[in-house]
N, C-alpha and C positions, 0 to 999 in steps of 0.2 A: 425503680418505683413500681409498686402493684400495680397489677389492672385495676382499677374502680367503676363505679357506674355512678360517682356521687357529681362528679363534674358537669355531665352528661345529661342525668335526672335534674337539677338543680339550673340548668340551661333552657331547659325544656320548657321548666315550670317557670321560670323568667320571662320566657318569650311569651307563653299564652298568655302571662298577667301583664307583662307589658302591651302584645299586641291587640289583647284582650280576645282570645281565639274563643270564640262564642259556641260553635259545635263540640271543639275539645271540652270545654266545660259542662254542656249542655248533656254527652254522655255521660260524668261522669257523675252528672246532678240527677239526672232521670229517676233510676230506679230511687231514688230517696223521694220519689215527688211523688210516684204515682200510689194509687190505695193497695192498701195493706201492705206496703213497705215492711213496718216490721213484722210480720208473720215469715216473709223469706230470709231470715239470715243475715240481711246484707251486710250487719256491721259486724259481721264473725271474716271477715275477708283483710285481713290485717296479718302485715309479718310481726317477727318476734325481733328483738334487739341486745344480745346480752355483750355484758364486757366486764372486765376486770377494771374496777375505779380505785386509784389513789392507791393501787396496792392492797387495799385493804377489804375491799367489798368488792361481790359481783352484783351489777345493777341488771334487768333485766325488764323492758317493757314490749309495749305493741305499738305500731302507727300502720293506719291504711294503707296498702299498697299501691294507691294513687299516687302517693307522694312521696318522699325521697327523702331520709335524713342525711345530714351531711357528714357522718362521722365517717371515716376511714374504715372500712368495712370489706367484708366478701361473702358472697352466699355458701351456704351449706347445703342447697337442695332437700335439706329437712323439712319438711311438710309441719306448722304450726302443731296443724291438728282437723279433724277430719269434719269437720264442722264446718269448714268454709276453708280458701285458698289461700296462700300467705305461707313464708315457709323463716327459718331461724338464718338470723346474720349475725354473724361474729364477728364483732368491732375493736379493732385496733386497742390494748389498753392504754388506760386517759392517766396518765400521771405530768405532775407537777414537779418544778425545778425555779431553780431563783431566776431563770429567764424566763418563765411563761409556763402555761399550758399546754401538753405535748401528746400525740399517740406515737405508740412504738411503729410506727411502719418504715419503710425503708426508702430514704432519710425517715427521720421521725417530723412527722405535718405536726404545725404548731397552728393550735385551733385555739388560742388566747383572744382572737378578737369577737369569740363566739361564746366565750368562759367569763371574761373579767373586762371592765371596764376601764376608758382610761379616760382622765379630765386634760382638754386638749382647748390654748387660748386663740378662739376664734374671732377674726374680727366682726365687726356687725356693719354692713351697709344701709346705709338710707340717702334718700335725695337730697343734692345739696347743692344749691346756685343750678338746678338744672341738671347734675349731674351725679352719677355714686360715686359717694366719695366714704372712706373707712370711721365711723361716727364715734367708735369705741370698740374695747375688748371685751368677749366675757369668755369665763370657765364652761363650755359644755363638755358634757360625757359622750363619751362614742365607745362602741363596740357592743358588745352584749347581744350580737346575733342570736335570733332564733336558731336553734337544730334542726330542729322541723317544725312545716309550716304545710299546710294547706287550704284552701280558701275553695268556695262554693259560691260562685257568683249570682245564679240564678235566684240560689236560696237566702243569699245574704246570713249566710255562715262562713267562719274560719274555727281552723283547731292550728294551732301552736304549742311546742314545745321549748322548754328553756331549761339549758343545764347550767347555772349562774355562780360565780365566787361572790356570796351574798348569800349574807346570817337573815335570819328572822328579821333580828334589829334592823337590817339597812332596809329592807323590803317594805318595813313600815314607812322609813324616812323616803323611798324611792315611789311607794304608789300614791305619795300627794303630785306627783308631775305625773301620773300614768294615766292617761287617755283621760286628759282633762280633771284627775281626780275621780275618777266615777266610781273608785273602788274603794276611796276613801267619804266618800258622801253621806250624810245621815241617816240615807235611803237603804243603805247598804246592810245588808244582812251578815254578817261575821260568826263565823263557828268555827267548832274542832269537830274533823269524823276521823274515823279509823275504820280504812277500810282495809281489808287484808293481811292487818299489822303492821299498816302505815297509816302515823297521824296526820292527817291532812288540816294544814289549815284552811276556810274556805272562806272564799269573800264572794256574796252573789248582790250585781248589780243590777239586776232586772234588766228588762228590755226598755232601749232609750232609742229615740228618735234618731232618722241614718247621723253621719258626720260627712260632711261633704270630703269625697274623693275615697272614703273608706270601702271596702266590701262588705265587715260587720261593724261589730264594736264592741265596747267595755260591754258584757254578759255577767260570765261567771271563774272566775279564777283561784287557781290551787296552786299550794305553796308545800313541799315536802322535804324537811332536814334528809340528809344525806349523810346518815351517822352525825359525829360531831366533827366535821371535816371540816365545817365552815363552808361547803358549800348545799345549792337549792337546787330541786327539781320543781318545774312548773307548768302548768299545762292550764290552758285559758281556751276556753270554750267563747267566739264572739258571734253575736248576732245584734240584731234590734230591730226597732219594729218593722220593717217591713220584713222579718223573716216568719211573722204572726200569720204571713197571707199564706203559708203553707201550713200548718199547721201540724200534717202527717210527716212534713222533712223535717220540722222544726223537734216533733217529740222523736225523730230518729237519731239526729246528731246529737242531741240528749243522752239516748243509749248507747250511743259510740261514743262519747265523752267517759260515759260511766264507766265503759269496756276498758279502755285505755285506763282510767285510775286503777280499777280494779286487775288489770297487767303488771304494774310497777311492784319487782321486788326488789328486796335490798338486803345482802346477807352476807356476814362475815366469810372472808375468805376462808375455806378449810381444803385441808388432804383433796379431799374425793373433789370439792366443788372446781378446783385448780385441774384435777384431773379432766373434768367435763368440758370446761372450758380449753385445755388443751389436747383435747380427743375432734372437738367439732375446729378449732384450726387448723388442725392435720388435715381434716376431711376436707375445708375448704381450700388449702393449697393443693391437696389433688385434685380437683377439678378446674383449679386455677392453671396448674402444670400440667393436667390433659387437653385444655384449651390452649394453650401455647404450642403443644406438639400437635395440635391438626391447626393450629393458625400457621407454625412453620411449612407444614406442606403443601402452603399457598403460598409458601415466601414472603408473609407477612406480620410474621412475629411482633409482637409489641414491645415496645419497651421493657415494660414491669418482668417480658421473661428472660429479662438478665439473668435473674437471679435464679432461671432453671437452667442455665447454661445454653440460652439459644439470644444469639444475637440477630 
């Protein structure tokens, strides 16, 4: 199995949201709090994410370097771009099979419970004679993990990413349960943009009062066909009202929201693009296979470098 950092990142960001680590956040909330935020750059500090999808397209976005997407991935030491820090990660390609959702690595990791959904009969408890007792069944849905996720505790912001097996059509029938319906509301502001040469669909729910236990909430959310694959990219910008008390963080993640749509490409697979995308895996298994030969010289090789011949 490869080396990853996706276990590791993904652990990290578990813990400070579970333990609720108030310093870890409080740095990485700062610079968006204090004035003139955006005059310095700060939301040009994002890696790159490219992959080969379904065989048939390379996708290609951004997310903060704060946080960690979970795809099967390896760095390439490629520098973004010189405008800020952040550098290109080559992700495992995502294809499908009548078992699941899959990336090629080695085994091939099946990230279906982060892709597609499944209806699973759960029982329902409530009290009964003093005690819980099983009161009925119903159909809930489970799976459909975030990719990536980030969260801003101080500012009462999150940004999420979602790479979903879900048309247009289901996403209508799926956002009357989504966070209470807020993005199906009458309030709700609905359009198409295109930005980059991607039709975004956009649903903006304004800023609503906190939800108890949340960090933000239903904001603003984007919906993006993925060819005609049948599957959606989406990315959800949440806040509420109390993210109004910042005002200067609040129009930052704004522009880091926009940053991030305006990153997403989506392009048919050709000659050269197959080529690019297997020019920067080369480069990342060399730096994968030179970190295995000075981790062997410590007698501590990892697993993943089976597969450079050091046990």
């Amino acid at each position: 199995m490869r080396h990853k950092k996706t276990l590791i990142g993904a652990a990290l960001i578990g813990i400070g949201l579970l333990a609720g680590c108030h310093n870890l956040y409080r740095n990485l909330e700062e610079p968006y709090m204090r004035p003139g935020a955006l005059d310095k750059g700060i939301t040009t500090n994002l890696d790159v994410y490219k992959f080969k999808f379904i065989d048939r397209y390379r996708v290609t976005h951004a997310w903060p370097v704060t946080s960690n997407c979970h795809y099967s991935k390896l760095p390439t030491k490629y520098t973004r771009s010189s405008a800020g820090y952040g550098e290109v990660k080559i992700v495992d390609d995502i294809y499908e099979d009548e078992k699941g959702i899959w990336q090629r690595d080695t085994p091939p990791k099946n990230i279906s419970s982060y892709v597609r959904s499944k209806i699973v009969h759960q029982p329902i408890f409530e009290n009964v004679n003093g005690g819980r007792a099983i009161v009925r069944y119903e159909d809930q849905e489970q799976g459909l993990q975030a990719m990536c996720f980030q969260a801003w505790v101080g500012t009462s912001h999150a940004l999420t990413l979602m790479l979903y097996k879900r048309t247009l059509e289901d996403w209508e029938t799926a956002l009357a349960r989504w966070s209470q319906g807020s993005y199906t509301d009458i309030t709700t502001k609905r359009f198409a943009e295109n930005i980059g040469g991607n039709d975004w669909h956009v649903f903006q729910a304004g800023v609503k009062p906190r939800v108890m236990n949340r960090i933000a909430g239903a904001f603003e959310l984007r919906i993006l066909q993925l060819g005609n694959t049948g599957y959606t990219m989406v990315f959800e910008l949440g806040a509420n009202q109390d993210s109004l008390q910042n005002p200067q963080a609040h129009a930052a993640m704004q522009l880091l929201f926009r940053q991030l749509l305006e990153s997403v490409k989506v392009e048919h697979l050709t000659p050269s693009i197959e080529a690019e995308l297997a020019e920067l895996k080369a480069k990342a298994q060399d730096i994968q296979r030179q970190e295995c030969v000075e981790s062997s010289k410590k007698g501590k090789p990892g697993p993943w470098c089976k597969i450079y011949g050091f046990q």
